[in-house]
LOVO-649386 format. One record per residue (C-alpha): x, y, z; residue number from 1; residue in three letters. Coordinates in nm, 3 decimals. Layout:
// residues N
@u:X&v:Y&w:Z&fise:NUM&palo:ALA
...
END
This chain:
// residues 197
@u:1.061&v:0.960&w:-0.348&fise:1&palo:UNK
@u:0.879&v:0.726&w:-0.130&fise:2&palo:UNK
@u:0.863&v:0.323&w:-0.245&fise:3&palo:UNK
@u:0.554&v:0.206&w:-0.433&fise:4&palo:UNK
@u:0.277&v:0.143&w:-0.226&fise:5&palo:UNK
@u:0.064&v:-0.098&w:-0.285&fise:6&palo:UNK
@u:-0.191&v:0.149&w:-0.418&fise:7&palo:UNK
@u:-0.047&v:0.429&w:-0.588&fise:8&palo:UNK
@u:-0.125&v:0.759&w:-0.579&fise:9&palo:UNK
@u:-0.133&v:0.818&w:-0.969&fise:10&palo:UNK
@u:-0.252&v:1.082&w:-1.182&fise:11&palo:UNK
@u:-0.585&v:1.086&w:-1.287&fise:12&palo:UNK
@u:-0.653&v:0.821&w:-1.048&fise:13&palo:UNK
@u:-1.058&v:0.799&w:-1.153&fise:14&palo:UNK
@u:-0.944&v:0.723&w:-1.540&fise:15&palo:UNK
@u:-0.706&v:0.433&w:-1.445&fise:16&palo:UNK
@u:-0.927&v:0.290&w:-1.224&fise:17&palo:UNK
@u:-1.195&v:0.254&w:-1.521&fise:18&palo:UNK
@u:-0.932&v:0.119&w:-1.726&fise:19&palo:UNK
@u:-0.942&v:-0.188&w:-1.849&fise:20&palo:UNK
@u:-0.784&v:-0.497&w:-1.724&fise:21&palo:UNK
@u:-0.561&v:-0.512&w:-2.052&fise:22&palo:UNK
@u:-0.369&v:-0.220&w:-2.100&fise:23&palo:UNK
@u:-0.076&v:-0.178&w:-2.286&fise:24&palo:UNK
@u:0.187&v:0.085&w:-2.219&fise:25&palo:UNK
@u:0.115&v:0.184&w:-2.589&fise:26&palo:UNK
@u:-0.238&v:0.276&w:-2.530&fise:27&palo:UNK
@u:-0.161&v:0.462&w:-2.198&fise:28&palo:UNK
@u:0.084&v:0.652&w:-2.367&fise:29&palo:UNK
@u:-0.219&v:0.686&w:-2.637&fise:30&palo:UNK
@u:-0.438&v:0.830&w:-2.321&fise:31&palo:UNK
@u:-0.196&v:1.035&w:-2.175&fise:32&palo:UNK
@u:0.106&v:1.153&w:-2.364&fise:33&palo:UNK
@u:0.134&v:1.521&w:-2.402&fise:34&palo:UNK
@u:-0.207&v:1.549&w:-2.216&fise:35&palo:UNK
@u:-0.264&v:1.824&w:-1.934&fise:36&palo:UNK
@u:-0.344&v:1.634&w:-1.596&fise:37&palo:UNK
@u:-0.382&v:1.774&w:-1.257&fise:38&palo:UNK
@u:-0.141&v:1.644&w:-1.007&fise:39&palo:UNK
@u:-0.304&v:1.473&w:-0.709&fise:40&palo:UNK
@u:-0.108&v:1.259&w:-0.405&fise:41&palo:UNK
@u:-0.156&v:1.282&w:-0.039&fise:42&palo:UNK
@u:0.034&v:1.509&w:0.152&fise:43&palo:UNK
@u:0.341&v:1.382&w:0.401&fise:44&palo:UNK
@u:0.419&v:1.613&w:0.653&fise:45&palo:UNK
@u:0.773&v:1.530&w:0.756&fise:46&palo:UNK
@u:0.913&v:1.516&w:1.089&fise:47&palo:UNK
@u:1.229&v:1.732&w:1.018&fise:48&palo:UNK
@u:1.187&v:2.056&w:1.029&fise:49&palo:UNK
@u:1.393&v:2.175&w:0.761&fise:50&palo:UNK
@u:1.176&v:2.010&w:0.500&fise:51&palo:UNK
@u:0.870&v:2.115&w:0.416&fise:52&palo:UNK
@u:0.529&v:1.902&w:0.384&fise:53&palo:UNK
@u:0.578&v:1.630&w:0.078&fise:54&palo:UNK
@u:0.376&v:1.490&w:-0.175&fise:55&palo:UNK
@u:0.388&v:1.078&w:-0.163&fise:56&palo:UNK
@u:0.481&v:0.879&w:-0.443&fise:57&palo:UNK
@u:0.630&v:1.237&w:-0.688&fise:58&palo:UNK
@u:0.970&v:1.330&w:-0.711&fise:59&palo:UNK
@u:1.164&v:1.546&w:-0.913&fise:60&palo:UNK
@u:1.297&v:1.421&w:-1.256&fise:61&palo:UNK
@u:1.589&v:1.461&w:-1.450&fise:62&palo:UNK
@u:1.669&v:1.293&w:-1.790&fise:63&palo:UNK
@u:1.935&v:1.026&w:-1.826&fise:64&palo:UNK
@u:2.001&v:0.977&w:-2.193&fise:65&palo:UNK
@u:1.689&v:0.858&w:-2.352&fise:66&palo:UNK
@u:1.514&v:0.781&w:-1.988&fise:67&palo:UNK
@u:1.365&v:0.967&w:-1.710&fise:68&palo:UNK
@u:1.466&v:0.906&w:-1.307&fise:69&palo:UNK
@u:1.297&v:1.002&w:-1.000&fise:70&palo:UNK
@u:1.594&v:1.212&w:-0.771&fise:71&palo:UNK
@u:1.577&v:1.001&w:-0.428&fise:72&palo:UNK
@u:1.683&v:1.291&w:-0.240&fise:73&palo:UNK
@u:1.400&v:1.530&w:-0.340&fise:74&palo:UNK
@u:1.005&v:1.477&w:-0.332&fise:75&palo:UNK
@u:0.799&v:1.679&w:-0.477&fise:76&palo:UNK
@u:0.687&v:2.001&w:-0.231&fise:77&palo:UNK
@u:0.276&v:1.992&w:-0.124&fise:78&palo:UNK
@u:0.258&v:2.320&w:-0.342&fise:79&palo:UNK
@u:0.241&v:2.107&w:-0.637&fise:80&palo:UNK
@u:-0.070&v:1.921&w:-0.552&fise:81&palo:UNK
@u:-0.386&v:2.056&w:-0.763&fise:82&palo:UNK
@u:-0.157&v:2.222&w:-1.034&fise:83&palo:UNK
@u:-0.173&v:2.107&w:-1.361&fise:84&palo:UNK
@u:0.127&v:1.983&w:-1.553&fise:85&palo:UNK
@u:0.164&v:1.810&w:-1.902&fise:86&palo:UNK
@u:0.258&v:1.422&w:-1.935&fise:87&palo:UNK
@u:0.593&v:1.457&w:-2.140&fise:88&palo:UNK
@u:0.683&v:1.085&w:-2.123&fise:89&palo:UNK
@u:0.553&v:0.795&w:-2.016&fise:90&palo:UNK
@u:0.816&v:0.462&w:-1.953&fise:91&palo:UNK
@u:0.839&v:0.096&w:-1.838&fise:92&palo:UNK
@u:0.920&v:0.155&w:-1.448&fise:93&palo:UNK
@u:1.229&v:-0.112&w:-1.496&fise:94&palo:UNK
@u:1.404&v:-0.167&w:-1.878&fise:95&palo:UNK
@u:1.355&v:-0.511&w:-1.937&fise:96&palo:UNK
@u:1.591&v:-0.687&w:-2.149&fise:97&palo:UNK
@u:1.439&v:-0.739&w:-2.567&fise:98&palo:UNK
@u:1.195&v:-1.025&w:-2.523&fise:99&palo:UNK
@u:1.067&v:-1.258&w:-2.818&fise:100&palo:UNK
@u:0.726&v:-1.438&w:-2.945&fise:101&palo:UNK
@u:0.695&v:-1.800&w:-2.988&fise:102&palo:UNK
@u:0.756&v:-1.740&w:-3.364&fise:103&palo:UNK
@u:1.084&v:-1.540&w:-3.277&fise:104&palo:UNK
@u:0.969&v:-1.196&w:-3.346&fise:105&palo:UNK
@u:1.087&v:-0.929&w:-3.096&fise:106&palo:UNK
@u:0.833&v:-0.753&w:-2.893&fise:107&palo:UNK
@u:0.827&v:-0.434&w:-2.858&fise:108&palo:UNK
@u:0.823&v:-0.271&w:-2.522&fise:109&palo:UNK
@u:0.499&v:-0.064&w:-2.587&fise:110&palo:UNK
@u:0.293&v:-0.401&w:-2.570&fise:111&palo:UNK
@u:0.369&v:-0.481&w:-2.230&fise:112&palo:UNK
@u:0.027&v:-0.604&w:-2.075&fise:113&palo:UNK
@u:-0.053&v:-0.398&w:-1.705&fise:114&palo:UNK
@u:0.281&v:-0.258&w:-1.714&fise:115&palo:UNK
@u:0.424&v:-0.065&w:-1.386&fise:116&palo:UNK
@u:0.533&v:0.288&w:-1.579&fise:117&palo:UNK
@u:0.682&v:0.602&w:-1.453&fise:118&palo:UNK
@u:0.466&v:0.880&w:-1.562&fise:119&palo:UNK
@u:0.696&v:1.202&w:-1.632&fise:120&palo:UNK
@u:0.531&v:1.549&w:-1.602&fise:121&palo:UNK
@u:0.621&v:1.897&w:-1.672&fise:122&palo:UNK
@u:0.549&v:2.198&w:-1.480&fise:123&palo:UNK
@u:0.452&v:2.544&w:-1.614&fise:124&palo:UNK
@u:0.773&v:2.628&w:-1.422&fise:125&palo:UNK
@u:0.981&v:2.388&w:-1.592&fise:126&palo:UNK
@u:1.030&v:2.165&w:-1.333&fise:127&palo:UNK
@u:1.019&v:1.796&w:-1.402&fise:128&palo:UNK
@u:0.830&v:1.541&w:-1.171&fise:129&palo:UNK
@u:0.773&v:1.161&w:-1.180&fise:130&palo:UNK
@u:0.526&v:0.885&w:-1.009&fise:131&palo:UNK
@u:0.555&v:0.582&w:-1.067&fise:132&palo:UNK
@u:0.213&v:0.413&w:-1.179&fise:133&palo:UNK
@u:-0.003&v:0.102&w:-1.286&fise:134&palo:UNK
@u:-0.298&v:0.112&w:-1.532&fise:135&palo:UNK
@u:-0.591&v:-0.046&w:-1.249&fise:136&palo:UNK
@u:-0.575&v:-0.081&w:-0.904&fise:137&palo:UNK
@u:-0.480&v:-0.458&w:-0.710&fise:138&palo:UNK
@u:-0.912&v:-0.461&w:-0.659&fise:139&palo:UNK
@u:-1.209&v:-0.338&w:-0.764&fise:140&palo:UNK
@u:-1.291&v:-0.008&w:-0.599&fise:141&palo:UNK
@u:-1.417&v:0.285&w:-0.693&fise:142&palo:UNK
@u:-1.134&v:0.597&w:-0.746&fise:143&palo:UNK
@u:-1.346&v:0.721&w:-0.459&fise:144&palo:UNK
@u:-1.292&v:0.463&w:-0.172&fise:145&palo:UNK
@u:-0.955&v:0.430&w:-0.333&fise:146&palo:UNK
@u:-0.865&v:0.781&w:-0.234&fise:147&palo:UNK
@u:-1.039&v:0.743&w:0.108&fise:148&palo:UNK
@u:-0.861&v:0.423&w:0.184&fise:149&palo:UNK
@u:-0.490&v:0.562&w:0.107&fise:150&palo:UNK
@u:-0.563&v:0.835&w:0.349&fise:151&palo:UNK
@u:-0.651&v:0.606&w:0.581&fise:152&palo:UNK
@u:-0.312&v:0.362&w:0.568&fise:153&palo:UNK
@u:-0.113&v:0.740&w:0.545&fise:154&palo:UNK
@u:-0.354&v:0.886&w:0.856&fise:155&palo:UNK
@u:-0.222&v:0.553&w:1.025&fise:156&palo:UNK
@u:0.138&v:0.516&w:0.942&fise:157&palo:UNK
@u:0.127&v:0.880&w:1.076&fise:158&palo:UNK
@u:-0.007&v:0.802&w:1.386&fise:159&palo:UNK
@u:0.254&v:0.530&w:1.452&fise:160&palo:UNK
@u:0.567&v:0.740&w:1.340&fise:161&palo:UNK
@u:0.457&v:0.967&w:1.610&fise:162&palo:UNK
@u:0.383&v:0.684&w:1.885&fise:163&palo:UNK
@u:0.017&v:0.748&w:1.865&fise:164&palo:UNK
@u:-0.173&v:0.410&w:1.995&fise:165&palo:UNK
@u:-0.530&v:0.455&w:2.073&fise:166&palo:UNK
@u:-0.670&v:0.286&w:2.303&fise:167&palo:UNK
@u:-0.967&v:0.138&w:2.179&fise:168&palo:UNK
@u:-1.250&v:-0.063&w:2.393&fise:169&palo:UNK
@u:-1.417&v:-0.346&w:2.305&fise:170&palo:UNK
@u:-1.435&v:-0.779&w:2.292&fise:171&palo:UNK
@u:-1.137&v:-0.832&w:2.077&fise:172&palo:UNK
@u:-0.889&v:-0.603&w:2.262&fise:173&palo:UNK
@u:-0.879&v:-0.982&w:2.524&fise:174&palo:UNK
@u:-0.698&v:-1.136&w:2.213&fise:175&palo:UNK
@u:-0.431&v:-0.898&w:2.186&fise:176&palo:UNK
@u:-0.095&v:-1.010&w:2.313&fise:177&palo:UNK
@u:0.003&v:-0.640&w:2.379&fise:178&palo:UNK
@u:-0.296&v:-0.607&w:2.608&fise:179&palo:UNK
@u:-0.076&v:-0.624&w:2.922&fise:180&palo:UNK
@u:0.108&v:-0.323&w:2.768&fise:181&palo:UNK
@u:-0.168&v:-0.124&w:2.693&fise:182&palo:UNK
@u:-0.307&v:-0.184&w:3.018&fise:183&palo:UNK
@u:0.000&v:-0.073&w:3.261&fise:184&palo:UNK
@u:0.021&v:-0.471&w:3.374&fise:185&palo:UNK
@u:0.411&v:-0.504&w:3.329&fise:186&palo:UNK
@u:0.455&v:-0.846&w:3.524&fise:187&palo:UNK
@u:0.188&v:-0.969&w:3.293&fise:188&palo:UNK
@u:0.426&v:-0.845&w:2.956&fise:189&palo:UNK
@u:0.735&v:-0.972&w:3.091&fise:190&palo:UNK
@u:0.600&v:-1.321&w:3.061&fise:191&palo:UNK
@u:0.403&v:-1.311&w:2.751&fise:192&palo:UNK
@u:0.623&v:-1.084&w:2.526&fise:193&palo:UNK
@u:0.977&v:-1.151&w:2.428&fise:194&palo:UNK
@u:1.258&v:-0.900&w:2.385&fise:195&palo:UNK
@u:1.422&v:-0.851&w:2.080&fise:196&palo:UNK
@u:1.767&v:-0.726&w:2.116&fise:197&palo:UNK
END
């Protein structure tokens, strides 16, 4: 599974982003426990050619005694976007130790405020996947623009994986110290650049 990035690809993506800013993980679970969603991510396309394209931020699952984990070694295959699955557990991301209240009571885990939580889904198949999740997005945009601006950062992070620079005209191209690069001018990016070794 890919590492968190810093907007997450989660499930229902349009219902988190209306939640509010004071979730617990109990009333997630309240939301989404046992619940059909629809599995949505954005689609890596790998560069080796024995694995197929990739859905970002799923993995498989397996259970671990009373927890679920993500296998590293196996994302979740593009085939799985659009299908629907059913939330079958919903967990802090990391176990925290027991914590305590200023009057000494324990709290419980399920009042965790804007917890990160791995979302565990089943498949009509059987198979187990897992995302890891937060209850709003870092700012204030719409599920919409969220979408559109997490395939922008993968459309770019694609293009520089496979060397792609555009080139691309205009004023504030004259403040870029790779300009002698871009622009064939060698002698010029010998002086101004230094190698790192």
């Amino acid at each position: 599974m890919r590492p968190l990035s810093m907007i997450s690809v989660a499930v229902l993506l349009s219902s988190l982003c209306a939640a509010a800013q004071t979730e617990t993980l109990r009333s997630i679970k309240q939301k989404y426990l046992n619940k059909t969603v629809v599995i949505k991510g954005h689609v890596y396309v790998s560069t080796d050619r024995d694995k197929g394209p990739t859905l970002s931020d799923w993995g498989f699952a397996y259970q671990d005694g009373d927890r679920y984990k993500s296998d590293p070694m196996s994302d979740l295959p593009a085939v799985y976007k659009g299908r629907r699955a059913v939330v079958i557990a919903i967990q802090l991301h990391e176990l925290e130790p027991a914590r305590v209240n200023a009057v000494g009571e324990q709290i419980s885990a399920d009042d965790t405020v804007d917890p990160y939580f791995d979302l565990v889904v089943r498949f009509d198949d059987g198979k187990l996947a897992l995302t890891i999740a937060r209850p709003f997005p870092f700012t204030q945009r719409t599920a919409e623009q969220v979408i559109e601006y997490t395939d922008k950062v993968y459309t770019v992070v694609h293009q520089i994986h496979a060397q792609r620079f555009y080139k691309r005209p205009g004023k504030w191209r004259r403040q870029c110290e790779f300009l002698p690069v871009c622009v064939g001018d060698m002698e010029k990016a010998e002086q101004r650049l230094v190698r790192i070794v």
